[in-house]
MOPAC internal coordinates of N, CA, C and O (Angstrom, degrees):
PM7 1SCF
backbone

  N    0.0000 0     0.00 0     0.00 0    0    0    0
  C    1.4529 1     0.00 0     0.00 0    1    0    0
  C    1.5226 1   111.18 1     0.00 0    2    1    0
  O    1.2310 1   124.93 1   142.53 1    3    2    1
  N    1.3927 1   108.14 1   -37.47 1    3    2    1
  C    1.9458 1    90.74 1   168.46 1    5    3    2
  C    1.0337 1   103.99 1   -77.06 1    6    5    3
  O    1.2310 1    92.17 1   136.13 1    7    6    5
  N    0.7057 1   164.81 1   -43.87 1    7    6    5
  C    1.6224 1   151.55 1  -164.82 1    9    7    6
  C    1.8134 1   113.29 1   -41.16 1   10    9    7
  O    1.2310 1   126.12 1   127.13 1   11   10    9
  N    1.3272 1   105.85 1   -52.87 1   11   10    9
  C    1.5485 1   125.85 1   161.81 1   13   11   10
  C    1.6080 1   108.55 1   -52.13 1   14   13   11
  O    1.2310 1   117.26 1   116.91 1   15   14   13
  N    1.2128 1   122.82 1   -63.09 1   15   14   13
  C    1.3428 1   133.48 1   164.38 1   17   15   14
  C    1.3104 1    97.09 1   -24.17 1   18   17   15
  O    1.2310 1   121.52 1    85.11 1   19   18   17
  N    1.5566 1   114.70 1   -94.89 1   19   18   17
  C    1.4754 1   115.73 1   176.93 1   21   19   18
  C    0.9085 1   119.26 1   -22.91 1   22   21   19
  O    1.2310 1   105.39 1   130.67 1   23   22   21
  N    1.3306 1   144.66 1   -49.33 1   23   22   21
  C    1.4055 1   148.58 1  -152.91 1   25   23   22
  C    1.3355 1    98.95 1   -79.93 1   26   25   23
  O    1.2310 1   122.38 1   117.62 1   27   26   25
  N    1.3075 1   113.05 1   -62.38 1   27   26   25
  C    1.5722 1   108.40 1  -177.43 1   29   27   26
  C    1.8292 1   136.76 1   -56.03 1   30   29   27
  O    1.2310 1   127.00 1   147.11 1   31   30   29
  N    1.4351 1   104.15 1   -32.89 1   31   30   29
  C    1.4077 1   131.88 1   163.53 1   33   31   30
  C    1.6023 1    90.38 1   -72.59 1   34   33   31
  O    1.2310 1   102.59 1    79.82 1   35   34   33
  N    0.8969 1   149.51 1  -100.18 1   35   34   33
  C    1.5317 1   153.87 1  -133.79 1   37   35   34
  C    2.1029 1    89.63 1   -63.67 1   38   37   35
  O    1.2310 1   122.27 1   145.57 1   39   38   37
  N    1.4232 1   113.25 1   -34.43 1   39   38   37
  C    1.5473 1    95.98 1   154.73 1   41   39   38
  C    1.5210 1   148.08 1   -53.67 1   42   41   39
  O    1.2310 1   140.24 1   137.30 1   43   42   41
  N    1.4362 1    78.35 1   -42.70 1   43   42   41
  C    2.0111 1    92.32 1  -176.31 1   45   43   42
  C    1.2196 1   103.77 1   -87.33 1   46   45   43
  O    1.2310 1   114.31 1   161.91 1   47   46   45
  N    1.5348 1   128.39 1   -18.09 1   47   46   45
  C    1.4601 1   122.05 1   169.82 1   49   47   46
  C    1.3229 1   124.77 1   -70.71 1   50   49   47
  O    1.2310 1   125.47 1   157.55 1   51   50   49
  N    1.5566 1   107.09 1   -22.45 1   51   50   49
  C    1.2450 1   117.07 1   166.01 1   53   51   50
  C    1.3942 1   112.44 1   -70.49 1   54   53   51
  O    1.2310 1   123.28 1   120.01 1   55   54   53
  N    1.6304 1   111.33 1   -59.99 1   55   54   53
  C    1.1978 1    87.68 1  -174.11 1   57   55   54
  C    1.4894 1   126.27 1  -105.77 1   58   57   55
  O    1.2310 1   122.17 1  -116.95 1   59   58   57
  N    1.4077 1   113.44 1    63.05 1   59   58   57
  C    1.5310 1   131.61 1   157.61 1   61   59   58
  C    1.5444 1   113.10 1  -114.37 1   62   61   59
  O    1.2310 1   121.43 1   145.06 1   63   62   61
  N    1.7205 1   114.87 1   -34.94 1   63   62   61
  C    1.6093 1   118.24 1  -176.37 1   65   63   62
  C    1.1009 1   126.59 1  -121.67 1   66   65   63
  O    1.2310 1   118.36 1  -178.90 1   67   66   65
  N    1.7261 1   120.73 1     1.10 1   67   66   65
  C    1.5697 1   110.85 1  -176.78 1   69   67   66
  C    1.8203 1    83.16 1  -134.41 1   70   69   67
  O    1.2310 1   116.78 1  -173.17 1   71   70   69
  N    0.9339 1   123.72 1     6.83 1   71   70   69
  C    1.4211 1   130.32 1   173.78 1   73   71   70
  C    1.6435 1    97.95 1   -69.90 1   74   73   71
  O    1.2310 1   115.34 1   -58.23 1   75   74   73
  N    1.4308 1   126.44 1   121.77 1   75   74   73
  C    1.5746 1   101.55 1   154.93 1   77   75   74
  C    1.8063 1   103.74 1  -120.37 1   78   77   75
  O    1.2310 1   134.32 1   -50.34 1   79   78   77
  N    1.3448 1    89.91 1   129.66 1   79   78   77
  C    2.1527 1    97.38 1  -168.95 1   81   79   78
  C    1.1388 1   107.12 1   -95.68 1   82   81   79
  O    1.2310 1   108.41 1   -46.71 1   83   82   81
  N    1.5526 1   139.27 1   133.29 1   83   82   81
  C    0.9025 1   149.51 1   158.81 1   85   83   82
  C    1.7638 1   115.88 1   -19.79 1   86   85   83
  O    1.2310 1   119.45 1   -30.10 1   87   86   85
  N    1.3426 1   118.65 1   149.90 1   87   86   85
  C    1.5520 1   128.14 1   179.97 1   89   87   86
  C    1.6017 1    94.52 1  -109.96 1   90   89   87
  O    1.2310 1   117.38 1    -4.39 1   91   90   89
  N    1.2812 1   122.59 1   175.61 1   91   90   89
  C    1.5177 1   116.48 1  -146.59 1   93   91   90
  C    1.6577 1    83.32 1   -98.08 1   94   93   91
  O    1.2310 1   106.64 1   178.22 1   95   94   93
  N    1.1121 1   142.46 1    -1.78 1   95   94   93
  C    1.1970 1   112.95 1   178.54 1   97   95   94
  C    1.6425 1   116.44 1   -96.66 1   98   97   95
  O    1.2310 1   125.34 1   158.38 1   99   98   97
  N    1.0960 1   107.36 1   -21.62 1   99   98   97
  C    1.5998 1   123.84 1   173.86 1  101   99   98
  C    1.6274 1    96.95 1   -61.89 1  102  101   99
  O    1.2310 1   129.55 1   124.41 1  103  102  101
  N    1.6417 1    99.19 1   -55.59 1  103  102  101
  C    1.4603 1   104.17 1  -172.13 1  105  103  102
  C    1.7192 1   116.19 1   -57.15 1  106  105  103
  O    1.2310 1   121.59 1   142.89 1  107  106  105
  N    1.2982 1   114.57 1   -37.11 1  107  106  105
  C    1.6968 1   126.71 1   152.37 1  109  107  106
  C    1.7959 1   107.97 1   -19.58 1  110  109  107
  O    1.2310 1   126.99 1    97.82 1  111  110  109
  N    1.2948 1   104.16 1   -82.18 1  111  110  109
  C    1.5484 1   136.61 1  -151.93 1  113  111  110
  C    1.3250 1    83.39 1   -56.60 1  114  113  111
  O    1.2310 1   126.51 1   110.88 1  115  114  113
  N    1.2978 1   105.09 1   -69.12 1  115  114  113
  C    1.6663 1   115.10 1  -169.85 1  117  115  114
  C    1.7857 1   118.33 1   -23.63 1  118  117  115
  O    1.2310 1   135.82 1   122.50 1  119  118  117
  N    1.3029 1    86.99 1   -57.50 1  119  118  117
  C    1.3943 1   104.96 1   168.97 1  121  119  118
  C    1.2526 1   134.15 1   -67.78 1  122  121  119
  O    1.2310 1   122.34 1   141.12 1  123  122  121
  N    0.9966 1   113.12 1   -38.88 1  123  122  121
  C    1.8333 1   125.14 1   166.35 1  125  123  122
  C    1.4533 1   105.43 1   -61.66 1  126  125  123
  O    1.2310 1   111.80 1   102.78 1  127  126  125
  N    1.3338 1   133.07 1   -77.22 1  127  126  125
  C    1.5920 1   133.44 1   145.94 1  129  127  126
  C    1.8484 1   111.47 1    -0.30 1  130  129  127
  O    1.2310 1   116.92 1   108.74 1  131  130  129
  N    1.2573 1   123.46 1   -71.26 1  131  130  129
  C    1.3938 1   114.70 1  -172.22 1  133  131  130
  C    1.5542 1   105.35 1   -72.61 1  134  133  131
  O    1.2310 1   121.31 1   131.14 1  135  134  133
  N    1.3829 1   115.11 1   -48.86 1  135  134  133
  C    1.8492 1   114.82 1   163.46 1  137  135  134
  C    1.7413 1   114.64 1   -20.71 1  138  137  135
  O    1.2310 1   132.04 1   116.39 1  139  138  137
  N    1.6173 1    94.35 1   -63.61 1  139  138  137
  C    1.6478 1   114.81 1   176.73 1  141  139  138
  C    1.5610 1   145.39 1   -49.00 1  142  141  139
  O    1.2310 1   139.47 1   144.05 1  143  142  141
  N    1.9988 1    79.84 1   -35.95 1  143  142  141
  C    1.7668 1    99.83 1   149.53 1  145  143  142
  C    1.2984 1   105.46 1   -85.14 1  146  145  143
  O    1.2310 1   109.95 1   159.99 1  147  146  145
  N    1.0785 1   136.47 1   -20.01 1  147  146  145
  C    1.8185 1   107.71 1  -167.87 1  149  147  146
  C    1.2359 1   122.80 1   -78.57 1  150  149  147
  O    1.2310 1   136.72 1   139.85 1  151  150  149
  N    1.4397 1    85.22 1   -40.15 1  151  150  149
  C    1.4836 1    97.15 1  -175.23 1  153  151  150
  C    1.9411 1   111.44 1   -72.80 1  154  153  151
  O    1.2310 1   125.23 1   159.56 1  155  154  153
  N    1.0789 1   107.57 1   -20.44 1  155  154  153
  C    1.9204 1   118.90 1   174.83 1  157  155  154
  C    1.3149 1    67.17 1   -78.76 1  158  157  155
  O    1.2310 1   103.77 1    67.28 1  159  158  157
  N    1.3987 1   147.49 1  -112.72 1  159  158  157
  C    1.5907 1   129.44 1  -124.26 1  161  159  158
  C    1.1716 1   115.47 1   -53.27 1  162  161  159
  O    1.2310 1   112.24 1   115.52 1  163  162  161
  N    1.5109 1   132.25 1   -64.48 1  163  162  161
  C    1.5937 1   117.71 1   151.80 1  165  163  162
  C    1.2273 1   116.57 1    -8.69 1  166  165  163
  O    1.2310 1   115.50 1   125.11 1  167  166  165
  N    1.0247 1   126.14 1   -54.89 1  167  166  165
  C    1.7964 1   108.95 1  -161.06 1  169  167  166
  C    1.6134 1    85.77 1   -87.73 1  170  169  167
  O    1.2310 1   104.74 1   117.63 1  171  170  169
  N    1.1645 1   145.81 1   -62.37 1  171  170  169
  C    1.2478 1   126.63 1  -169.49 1  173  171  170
  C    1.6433 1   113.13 1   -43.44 1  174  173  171
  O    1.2310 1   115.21 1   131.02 1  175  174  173
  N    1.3355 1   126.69 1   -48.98 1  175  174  173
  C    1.1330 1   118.82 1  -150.06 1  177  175  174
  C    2.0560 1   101.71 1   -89.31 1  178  177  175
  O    1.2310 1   126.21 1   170.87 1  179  178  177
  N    1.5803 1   105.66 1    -9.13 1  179  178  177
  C    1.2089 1   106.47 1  -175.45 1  181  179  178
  C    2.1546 1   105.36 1   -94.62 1  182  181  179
  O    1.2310 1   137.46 1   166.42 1  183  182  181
  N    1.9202 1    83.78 1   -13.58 1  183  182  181
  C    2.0716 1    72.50 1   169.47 1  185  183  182
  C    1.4827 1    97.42 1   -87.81 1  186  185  183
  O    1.2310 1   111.99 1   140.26 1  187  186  185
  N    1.2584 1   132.70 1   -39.74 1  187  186  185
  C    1.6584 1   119.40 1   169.27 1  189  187  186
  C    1.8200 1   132.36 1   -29.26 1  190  189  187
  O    1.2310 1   136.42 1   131.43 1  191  190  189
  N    1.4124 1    85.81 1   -48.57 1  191  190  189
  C    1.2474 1    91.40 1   160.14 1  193  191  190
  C    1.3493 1   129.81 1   -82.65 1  194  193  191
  O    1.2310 1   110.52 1   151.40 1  195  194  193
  N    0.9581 1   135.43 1   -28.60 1  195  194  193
  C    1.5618 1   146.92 1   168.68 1  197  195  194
  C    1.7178 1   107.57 1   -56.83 1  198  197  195
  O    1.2310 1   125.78 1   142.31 1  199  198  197
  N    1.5923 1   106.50 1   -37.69 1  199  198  197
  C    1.5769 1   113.01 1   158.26 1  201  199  198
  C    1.2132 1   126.44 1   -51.30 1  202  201  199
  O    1.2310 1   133.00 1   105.98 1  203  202  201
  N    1.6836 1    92.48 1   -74.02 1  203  202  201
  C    1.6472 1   109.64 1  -167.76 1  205  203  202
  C    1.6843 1    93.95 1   -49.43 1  206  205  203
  O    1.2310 1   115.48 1   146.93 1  207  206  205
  N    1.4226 1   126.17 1   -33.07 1  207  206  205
  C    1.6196 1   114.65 1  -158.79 1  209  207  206
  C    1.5532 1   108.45 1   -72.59 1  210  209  207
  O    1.2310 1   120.98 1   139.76 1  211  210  209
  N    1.7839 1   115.74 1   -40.24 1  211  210  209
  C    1.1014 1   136.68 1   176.87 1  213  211  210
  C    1.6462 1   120.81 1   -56.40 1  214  213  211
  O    1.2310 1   126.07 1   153.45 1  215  214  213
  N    2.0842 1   105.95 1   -26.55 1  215  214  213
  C    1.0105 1   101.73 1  -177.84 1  217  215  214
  C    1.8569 1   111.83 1  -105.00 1  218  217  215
  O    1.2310 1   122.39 1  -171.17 1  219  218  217
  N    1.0059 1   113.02 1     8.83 1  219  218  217
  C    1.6797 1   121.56 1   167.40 1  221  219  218
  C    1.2957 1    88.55 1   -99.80 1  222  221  219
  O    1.2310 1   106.00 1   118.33 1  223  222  221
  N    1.1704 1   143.59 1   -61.67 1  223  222  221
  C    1.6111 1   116.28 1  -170.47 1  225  223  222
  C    1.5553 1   113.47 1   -49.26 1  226  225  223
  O    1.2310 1   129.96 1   139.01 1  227  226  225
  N    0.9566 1    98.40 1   -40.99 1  227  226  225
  C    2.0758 1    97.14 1   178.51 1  229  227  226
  C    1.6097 1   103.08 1   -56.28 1  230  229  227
  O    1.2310 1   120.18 1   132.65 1  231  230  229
  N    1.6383 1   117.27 1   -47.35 1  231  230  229
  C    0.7775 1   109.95 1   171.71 1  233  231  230
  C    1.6528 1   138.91 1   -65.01 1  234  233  231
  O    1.2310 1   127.20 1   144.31 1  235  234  233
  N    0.9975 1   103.76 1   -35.69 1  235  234  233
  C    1.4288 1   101.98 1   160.11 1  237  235  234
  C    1.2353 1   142.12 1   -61.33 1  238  237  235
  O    1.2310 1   124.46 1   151.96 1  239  238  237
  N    1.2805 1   109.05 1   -28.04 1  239  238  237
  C    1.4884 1   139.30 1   171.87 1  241  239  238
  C    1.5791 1   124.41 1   -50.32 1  242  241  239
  O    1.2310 1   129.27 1   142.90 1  243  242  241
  N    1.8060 1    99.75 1   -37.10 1  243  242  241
  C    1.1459 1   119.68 1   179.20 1  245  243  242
  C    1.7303 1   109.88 1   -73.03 1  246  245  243
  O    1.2310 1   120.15 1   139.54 1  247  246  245
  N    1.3829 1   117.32 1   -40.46 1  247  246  245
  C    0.7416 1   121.00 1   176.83 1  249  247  246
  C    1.5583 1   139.83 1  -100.58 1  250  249  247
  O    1.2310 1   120.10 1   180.00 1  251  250  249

């Protein structure tokens, strides 16, 4: 049972004093940045598909 003890104290000490948390403007950016990838991967992965769909219809077509 100390061992758990430990664990839990040696948690919250971490994260109250060697934790350093973002201030709201970092925290802003941060967010705009991951928004910025999603939406670039969305559009990549939705012209892939718009391909791949375009290129089984050709294919099917043939046959």
């Amino acid at each position: 049972m100390n061992k758990v003890t430990n664990y839990f104290r040696d948690s919250i000490k971490e994260l109250t004093d060697k934790v350093t948390w973002p201030n709201w403007e970092q925290l802003q950016q941060s967010t705009m940045i991951v928004l910025g990838a999603t939406l670039v991967i969305t559009a990549i992965v939705g012209l892939m598909d718009l391909v791949a769909a375009g290129g089984l219809k050709f294919i099917y077509k043939l046959f």
